[in-house]
Residue, then its C-alpha position, 0 to 999 in steps of 0.5 A: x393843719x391839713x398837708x397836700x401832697x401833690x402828684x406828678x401830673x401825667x399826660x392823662x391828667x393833661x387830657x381829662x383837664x382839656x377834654x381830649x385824648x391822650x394821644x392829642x396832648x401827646x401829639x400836642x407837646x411834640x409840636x405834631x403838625x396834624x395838631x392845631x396852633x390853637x390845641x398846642x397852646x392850650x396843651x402847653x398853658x396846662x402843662x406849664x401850669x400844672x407842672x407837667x414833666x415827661x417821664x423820660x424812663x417811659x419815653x426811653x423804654x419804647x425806645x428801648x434806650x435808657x440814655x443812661x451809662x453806669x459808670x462803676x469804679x473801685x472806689x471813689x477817692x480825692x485825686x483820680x476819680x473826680x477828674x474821670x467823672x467831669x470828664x465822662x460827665x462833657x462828652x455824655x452830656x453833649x451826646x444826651x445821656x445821663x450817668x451814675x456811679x457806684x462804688x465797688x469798695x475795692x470788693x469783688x462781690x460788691x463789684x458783681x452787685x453793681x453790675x446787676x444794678x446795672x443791668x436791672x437799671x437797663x443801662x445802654x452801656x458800661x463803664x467799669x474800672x476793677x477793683x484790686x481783688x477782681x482776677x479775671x472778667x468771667x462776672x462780666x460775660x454776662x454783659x456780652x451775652x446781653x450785648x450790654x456795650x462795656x469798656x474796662x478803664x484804668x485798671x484791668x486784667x488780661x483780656x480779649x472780650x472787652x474794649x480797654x481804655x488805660x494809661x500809657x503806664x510805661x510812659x508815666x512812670x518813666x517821665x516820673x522817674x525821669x523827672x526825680x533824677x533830673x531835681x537831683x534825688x539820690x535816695x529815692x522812696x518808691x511806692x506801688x500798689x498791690x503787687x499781684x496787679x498787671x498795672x502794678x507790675x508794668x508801672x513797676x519795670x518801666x520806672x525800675x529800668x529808667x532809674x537802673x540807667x544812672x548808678x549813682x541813684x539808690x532806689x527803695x521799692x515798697x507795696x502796699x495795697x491801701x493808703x494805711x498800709x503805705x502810711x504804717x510802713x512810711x511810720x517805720x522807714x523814715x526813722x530809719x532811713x532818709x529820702x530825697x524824692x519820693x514816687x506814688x505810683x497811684x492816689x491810694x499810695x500818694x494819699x499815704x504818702x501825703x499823710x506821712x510828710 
């Protein structure tokens, strides 16, 4: 049995059909005053007809706008990431922009491919969360030079060249530890990522300094960089020691924690 495949119709298909220029089918479909009600209706029968959809990414490079934002973060996991896509995903729907997101894996060399996809894709602009073992922005200059737009969200590292959209992290930790001593929790297990990050490091003092203000209240501070170190290290404390209230400081820590009670 014989298969047809069919093609995408284009504009030069629509005006070899109906005998006209291209410039009219596409004048036609605009709804081009210059074109008559009777040459509209035919171009849109036969475009409806034959399927015809306008090739946005021709239409966005004569503008030189793709109306595309490549979102790239770290990894994609349960808790964090899909609460960030549906709402980057309202404002840029509302605005006419599409997005896509690629994941770093938590690897710095996989983070500087994406930002190449990115480039080569001809992005209007960037949105980009860094991964763990990502130190500084150097891999990211390029984007300024290409005045690609760039924002660095959730975690970052130290810099000035860059717009940064992050948690209030001495806020957060402080109203989570203060909602630990509040349920009463003598013996608190506390969970942070990798020790070596900014973030880290700020979600650790301001949670620190809080507890530090009731002395009846012991705290355990442990580190770990991934959801199975926190759920080997949890495997041998718990036998040992007993907790009352427990703090995550991110998803990756929370989902290792959840794997472990």
């Amino acid at each position: 049995m014989l298969t047809l495949k069919m093609k995408r119709t284009t504009i030069k298909d629509l005006a070899e059909m109906l005998n006209i220029s291209v410039s009219t089918v596409s004048r036609a479909l605009k709804d081009h005053p210059d074109i008559s009600s009777s040459v509209k209706l035919k171009v849109k029968a036969a475009a409806e007809t034959f399927n015809y959809v306008p090739n946005d990414f021709a239409v966005n490079f004569r503008k030189k706008s793709s109306k595309v934002i490549g979102l790239i973060v770290p990894e994609i996991s349960m808790f964090f990431i899909p609460s960030i896509i549906s709402g980057i995903s309202s404002i840029l729907n509302k605005e006419g922009y599409h997005f896509f997101i690629l994941s770093s894996n938590d690897s710095y060399e996989t983070e500087k491919q994406n930002i190449e996809t990115c480039i080569n894709s001809r992005v209007d602009g960037i949105l980009i969360s860094l991964t763990k073992e990502t130190k500084d922005c150097e891999h990211l200059k390029k984007l300024e030079e290409m005045e690609i737009p760039t924002v660095i969200f959730d975690k970052t590292v130290p810099q000035n060249i860059f717009e940064s959209v992050i948690f209030d992290n001495i806020k957060k930790s402080e109203l989570s530890a203060e909602k630990l001593i509040n349920h009463g929790c003598k013996n608190i297990l506390a969970i942070f990522g990798d020790e070596n990050l900014e973030i880290t490091q700020s979600r650790l003092k301001s949670f620190e300094s809080r507890i530090r203000q009731s002395s009846e209240i012991n705290s355990h501070i442990i580190f770990c960089k991934s959801p199975d170190i926190v759920k080997e290290k949890l495997d041998v404390l718990l036998e040992n020691h007993s907790f009352d209230g427990f703090f995550a400081m991110s998803d990756e820590t929370l989902m290792g924690l959840h794997s472990s009670l």
